[in-house]
C-alpha atoms as one frame of an Amber mdcrd trajectory, in Angstrom:
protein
  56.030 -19.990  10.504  59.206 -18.766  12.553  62.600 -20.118  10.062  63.393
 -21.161  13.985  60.759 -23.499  14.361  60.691 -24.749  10.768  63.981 -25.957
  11.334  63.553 -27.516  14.681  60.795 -29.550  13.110  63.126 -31.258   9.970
  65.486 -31.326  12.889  63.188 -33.614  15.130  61.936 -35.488  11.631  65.204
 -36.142  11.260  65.712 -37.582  14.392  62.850 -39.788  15.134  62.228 -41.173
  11.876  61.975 -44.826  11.966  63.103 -44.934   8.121  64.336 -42.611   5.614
  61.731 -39.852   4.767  61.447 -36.491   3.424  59.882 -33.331   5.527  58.606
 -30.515   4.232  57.729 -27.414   6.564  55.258 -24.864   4.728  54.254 -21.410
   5.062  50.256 -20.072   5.500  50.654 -19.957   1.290  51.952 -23.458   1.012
  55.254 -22.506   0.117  59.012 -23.756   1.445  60.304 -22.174   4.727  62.740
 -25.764   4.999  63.067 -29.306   3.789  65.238 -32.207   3.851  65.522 -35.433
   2.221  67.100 -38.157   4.498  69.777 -40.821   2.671  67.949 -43.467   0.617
  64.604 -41.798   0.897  62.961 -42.931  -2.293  62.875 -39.685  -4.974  58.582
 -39.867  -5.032  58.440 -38.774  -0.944  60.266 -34.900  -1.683  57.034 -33.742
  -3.820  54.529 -35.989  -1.497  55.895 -34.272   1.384  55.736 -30.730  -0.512
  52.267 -31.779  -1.649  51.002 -32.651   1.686  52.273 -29.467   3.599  51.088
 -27.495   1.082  47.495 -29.215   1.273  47.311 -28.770   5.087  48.676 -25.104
   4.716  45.861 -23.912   1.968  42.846 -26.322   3.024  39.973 -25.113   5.119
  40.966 -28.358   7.083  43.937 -28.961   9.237  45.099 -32.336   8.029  45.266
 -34.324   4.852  43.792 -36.718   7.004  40.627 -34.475   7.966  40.281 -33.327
   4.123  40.203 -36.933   2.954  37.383 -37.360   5.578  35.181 -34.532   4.678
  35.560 -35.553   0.877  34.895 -38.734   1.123  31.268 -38.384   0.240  31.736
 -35.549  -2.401  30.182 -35.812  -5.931  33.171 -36.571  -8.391  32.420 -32.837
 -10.010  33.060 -30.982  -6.717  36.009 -33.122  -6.131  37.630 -32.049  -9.845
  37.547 -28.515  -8.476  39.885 -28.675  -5.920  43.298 -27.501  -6.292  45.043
 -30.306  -8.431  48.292 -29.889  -6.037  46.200 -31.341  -3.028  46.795 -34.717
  -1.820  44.832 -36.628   0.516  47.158 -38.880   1.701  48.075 -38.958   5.433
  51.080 -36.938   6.772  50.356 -33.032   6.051  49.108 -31.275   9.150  48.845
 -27.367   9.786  51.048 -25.947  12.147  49.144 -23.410  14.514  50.090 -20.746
  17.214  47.488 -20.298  19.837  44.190 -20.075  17.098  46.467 -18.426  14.175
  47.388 -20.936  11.399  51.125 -20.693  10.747  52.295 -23.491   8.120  52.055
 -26.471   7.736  54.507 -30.084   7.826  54.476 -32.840   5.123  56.619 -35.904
   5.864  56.427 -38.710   3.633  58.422 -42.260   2.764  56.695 -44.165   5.890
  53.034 -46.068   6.601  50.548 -42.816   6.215  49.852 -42.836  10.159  53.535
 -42.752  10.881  53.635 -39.738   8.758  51.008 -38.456  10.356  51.789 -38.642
  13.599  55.634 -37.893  12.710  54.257 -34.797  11.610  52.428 -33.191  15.160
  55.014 -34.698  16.966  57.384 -32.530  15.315  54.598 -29.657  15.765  54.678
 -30.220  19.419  58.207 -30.501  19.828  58.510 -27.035  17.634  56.025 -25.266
  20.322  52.897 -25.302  17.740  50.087 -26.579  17.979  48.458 -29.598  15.298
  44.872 -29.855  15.224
């Protein structure tokens, strides 16, 4: 993930955000290229948002969205293996360039959907792909 694009996705968060959210734009390893907190964002959405890029970033799936669905029918054992910084809530999607996985975004502090789609709208609007 470009710093370039990272930013232009908080910048577009930032803009089209019905409500006051937090953004966080990952790296392939999960880990901060750029963030923001918008004003009266409540304090829980800065790690959801970290937790949820950094989910889509390290998962063999491309959303939180899609890893929720593929675990949904996992024994409880296999599910207490995962990484314990996962989250399966909706707003973390992977960020790719042509087939190459480049980041990821986690937005949080709206409806899990709105999030979500928040998130590859950003993508788009960065020139990256969300699958």
């Amino acid at each position: 993930m470009k710093l370039e694009q990272a930013q232009a996705i908080v910048s577009t968060v930032l803009a089209e955000a019905p409500g006051p959210v937090s953004v966080f734009v990952a790296d392939r390893g999960g880990e901060l290229v750029a963030a923001a907190t918008m004003d009266d964002a409540a304090p829980d959405t800065r790690l959801n948002a970290q937790r949820k890029a950094y989910t889509a970033a390290r998962s063999d799936a491309v959303s939180t969205r899609a890893l929720a669905e593929k675990l949904r029918s996992k024994p409880p054992a296999e599910l207490a293996s995962f990484d314990p910084f996962f989250t399966f809530f909706l707003g973390g999607v992977a960020a790719f360039d042509g087939d190459r996985r480049v980041g990821a975004v986690g937005i949080s502090g709206l409806p899990g959907v709105d999030d979500d789609a928040l998130a590859r709208k950003a993508l788009a609007d960065a020139g990256l792909d969300a699958r």
